[in-house]
N, C-alpha and C positions, 0 to 999 in steps of 0.2 A: 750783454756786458760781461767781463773778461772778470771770473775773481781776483786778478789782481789789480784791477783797476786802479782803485784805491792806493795802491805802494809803488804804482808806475808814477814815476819821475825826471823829469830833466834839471838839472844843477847846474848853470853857468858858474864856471870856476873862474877867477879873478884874471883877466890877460890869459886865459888858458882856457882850455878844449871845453866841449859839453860833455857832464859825466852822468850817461844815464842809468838808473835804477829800475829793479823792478820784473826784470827780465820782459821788456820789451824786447816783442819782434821786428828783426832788420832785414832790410832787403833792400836791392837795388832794382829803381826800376827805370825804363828809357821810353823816353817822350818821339812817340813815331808819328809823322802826318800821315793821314790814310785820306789822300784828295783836300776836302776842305775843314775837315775837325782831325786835332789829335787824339792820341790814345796812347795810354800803358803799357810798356811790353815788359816783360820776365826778362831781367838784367843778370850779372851772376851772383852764384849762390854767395853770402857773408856767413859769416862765422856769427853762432849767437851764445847769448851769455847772461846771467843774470845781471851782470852789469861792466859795463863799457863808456870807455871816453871817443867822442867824435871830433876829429879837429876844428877847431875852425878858424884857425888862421891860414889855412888854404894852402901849407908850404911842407904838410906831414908828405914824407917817402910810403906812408904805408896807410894812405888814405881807404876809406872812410876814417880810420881810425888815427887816435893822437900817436905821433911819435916825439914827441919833445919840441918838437921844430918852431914851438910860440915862444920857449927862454931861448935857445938861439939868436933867434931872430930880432926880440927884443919887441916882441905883439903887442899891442895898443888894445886892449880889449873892450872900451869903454863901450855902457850901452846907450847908446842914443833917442830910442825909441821912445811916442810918448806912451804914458801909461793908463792915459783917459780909454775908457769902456768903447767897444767896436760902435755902437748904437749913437756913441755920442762924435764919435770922430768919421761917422757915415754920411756921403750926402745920399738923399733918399730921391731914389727914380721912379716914377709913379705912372704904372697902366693901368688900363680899364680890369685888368681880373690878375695883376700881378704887381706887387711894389717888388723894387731892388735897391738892397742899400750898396752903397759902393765906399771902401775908405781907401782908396787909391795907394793900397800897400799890396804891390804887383811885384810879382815874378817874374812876369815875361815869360808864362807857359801856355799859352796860346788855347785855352782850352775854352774859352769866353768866346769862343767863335765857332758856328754854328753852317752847316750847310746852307741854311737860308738864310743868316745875317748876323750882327753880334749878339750878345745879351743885351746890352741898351736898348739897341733896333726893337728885339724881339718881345722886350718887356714892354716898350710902349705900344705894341702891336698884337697884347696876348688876349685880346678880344678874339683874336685866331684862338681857337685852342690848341692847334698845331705848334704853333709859336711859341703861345705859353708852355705846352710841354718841352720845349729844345729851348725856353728863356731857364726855367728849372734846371736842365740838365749843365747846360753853360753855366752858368753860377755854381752849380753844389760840386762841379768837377773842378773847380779854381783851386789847386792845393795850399797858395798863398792863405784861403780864407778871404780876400780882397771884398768878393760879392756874396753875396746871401739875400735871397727870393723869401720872399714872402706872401702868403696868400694874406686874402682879404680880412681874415679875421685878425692879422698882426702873427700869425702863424710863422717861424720860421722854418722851411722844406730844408734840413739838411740831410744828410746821407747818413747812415747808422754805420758809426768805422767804430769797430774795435781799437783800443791801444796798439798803434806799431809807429815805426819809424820809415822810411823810405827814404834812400842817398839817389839822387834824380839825374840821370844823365840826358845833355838832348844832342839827338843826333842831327838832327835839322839845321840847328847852329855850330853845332859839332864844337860843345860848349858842354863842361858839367855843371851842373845846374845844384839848387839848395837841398838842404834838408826839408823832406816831407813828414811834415809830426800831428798823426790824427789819432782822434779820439780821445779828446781831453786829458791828454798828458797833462801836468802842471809845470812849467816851466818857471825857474826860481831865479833871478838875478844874483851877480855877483855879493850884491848888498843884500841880500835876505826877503828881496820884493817877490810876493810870487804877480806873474803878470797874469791877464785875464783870463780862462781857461776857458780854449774854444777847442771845437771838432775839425777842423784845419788850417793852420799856418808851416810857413815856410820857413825857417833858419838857416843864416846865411852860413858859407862855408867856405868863403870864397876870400874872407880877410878882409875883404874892401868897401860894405857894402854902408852906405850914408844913413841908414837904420837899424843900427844894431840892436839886438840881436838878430831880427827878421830881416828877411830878402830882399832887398830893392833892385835886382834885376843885374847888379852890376855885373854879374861874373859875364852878364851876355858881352857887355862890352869891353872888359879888360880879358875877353877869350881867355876861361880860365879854364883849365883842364887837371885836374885831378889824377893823371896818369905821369 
């Protein structure tokens, strides 16, 4: 755990950018297919800071970062998103030596798919212990946070991420993709809500997305690019 764990923060600012604190680290990183799973590749170097705004109306000249371009434009910043707990807004997929909760708040980062089959497939299949290993891996690689594996004691297997940020480019849809916010940032609503604090969700950045603040995949389809 990072000592500044604790003073890492993201701020939704009203109709305007995310202003984060804390000196989280940023980095850009690009969603490469390698056959039939994706993977992370070293994107280019960003500029880091004790604290920074990231746009997220999708229309900054000098993206990752805010350039004014939400009063321009006249950004709608409203968050949409509900605020009930991932556990309660999960349905629960249940195999012989693996549950999977799913709350169907997708990104559309392909990573829930698996050489031998998806996570669904593989959770109800983790009698295999093969399977159950790449049903874990497929889940806790979701950057959305969407899935989350659990062992049989009600155990949840996530991934131990320090505090950073990650701006997600894919090259496969030749699309940029959301913000990646792991290791229990605390993410604060325009109105002073802080929302649930989990080890991976996605933040949109794309302007458009039907769940605000988090990702719903849209930039895949209004091909949104960042450049």
């Amino acid at each position: 755990m990072m000592n500044n764990e604790k003073k890492c923060k993201i701020k939704i600012l009203k109709n305007g950018p995310y202003l984060v604190t804390g000196n989280v680290p940023l980095s850009e990183k690009i969603i490469v297919s390698k056959g039939k799973i994706n993977v992370f590749e070293e994107g280019r170097k960003l500029p880091q800071a004790e604290e920074y705004t990231l746009c997220r109306c999708g229309q900054s000249k000098n993206a990752p970062f805010c350039d004014g371009s939400h009063e321009r434009s006249g950004f709608n910043g409203v968050e949409r998103a509900s605020r009930a707990k991932f556990e309660d807004r999960a349905e629960v997929i249940g195999g012989p030596n693996l549950d999977l909760l799913d709350d169907n708040r997708c990104a559309f980062a392909r990573f829930c798919h698996r050489k031998d089959g998806n996570v669904w497939w593989l959770t109800e299949n983790s009698d295999n212990p093969n399977y159950r290993a790449e049903a874990i891996i497929a889940a806790s690689e979701c950057p959305a946070g969407r899935l989350v594996a659990y062992d049989n004691t009600g155990k949840p297997l996530e991934p131990n991420y320090e505090p950073a940020i990650e701006i997600l480019q894919d090259s496969e849809k030749e699309v940029s993709g959301p913000i990646f916010v792991k290791g229990n940032i605390p993410i604060e609503s325009a109105e002073g809500y802080t929302y649930e604090i989990r080890n991976r969700v996605t933040l949109c950045r794309c302007g458009e997305s039907r769940n605000t603040p988090f990702c719903d995949a849209t930039h895949i389809t209004m091909k949104f690019s960042d450049k």
